[in-house]
C-alpha positions, -999 to 999 in steps of 0.1 A, spaced: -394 -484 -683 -373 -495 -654 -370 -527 -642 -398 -546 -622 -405 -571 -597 -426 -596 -587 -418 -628 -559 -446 -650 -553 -450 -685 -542 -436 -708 -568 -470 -728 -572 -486 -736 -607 -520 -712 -589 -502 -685 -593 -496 -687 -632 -520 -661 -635 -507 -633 -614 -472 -641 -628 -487 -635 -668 -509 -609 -658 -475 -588 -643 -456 -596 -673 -482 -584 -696 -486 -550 -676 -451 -541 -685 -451 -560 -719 -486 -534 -726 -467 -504 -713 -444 -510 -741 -462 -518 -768 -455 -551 -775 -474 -563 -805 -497 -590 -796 -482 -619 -813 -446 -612 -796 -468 -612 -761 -481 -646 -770 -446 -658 -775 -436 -644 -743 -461 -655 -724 -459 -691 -738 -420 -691 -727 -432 -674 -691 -459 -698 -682 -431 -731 -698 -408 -719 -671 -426 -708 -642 -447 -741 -646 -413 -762 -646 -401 -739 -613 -434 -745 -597 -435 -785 -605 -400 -789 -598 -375 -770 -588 -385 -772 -544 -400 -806 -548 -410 -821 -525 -412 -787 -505 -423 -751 -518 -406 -718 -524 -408 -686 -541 -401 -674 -574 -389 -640 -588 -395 -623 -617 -381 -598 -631 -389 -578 -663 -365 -553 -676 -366 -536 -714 -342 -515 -721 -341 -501 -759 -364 -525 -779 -357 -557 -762 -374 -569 -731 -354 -593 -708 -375 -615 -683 -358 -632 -656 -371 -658 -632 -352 -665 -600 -354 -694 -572 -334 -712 -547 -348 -746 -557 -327 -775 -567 -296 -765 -593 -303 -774 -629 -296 -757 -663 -321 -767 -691 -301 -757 -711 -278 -783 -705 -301 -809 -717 -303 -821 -752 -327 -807 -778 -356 -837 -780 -354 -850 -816 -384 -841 -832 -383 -859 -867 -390 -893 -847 -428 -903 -846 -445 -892 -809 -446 -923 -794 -406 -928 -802 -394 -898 -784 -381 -889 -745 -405 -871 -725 -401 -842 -718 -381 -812 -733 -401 -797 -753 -410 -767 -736 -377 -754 -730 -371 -761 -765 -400 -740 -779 -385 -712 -751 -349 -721 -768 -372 -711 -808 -392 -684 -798 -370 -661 -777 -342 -644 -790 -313 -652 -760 -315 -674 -729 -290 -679 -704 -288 -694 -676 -269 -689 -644 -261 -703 -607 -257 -675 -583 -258 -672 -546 -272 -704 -543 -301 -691 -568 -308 -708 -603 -313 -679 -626 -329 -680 -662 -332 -652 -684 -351 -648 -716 -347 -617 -744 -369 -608 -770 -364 -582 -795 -398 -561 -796 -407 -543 -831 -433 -523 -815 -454 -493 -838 -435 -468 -821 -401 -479 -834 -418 -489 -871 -427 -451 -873 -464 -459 -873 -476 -442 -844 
């Protein structure tokens, strides 16, 4: 598979269309359906954030951009919203009771579990965030 694109408004409305072209090229390679749940948990955790926050007050547009290439699929979301790395922020602590803890932080740090690389980058004026997963899919086990 090649790579593929999508930009659309950057507007928690269009969660949907941004899932369901993820999980067109995520089908096309046989993703098992577990691994697409993970994905799609991380896609909707960051497109949600990008659509919340990252033009507030204003709008803007978000890309996204899946690539797999071998048995990993890389899924990178682009915008020219305000600068911030996630990654930068400290892991919330976890062991304290609910009520004891920061807000916020735990989505990027179920992103930060579940996927197997993510970077992020300023370029051009653009924040860039890329996850990787590894995909097992049938195919590659030799059960097809």
């Amino acid at each position: 598979m090649c790579m593929k694109e999508l930009t659309i408004n950057a507007r928690t409305e269009e969660l949907d269309a941004v899932l369901q072209f993820v999980d067109v090229q995520l089908e096309a390679m046989d993703c098992p359906p577990k691994v697409q749940m993970q994905i799609d948990l991380a896609v909707e955790e960051i497109f949600v954030n990008i659509a919340n926050y990252a033009y507030r007050p204003g709008t803007g547009t978000a890309t996204i951009r899946v690539d797999a290439e071998g048995s990993s699929v890389s899924i990178t979301f682009i915008d020219s919203g305000i600068p911030y790395d996630p990654l930068k922020k400290d892991d919330p602590d976890i062991s304290l009771p609910a009520e004891q803890r920061q807000l916020g932080g735990l989505g990027i740090l179920l992103v930060k579990k579940t996927m197997d690389d993510v970077r992020y980058d300023y370029v051009n004026a653009c924040k860039v965030l890329t996850i990787v997963k590894v995909i097992e899919t049938g195919k590659q086990k030799g059960l097809t």
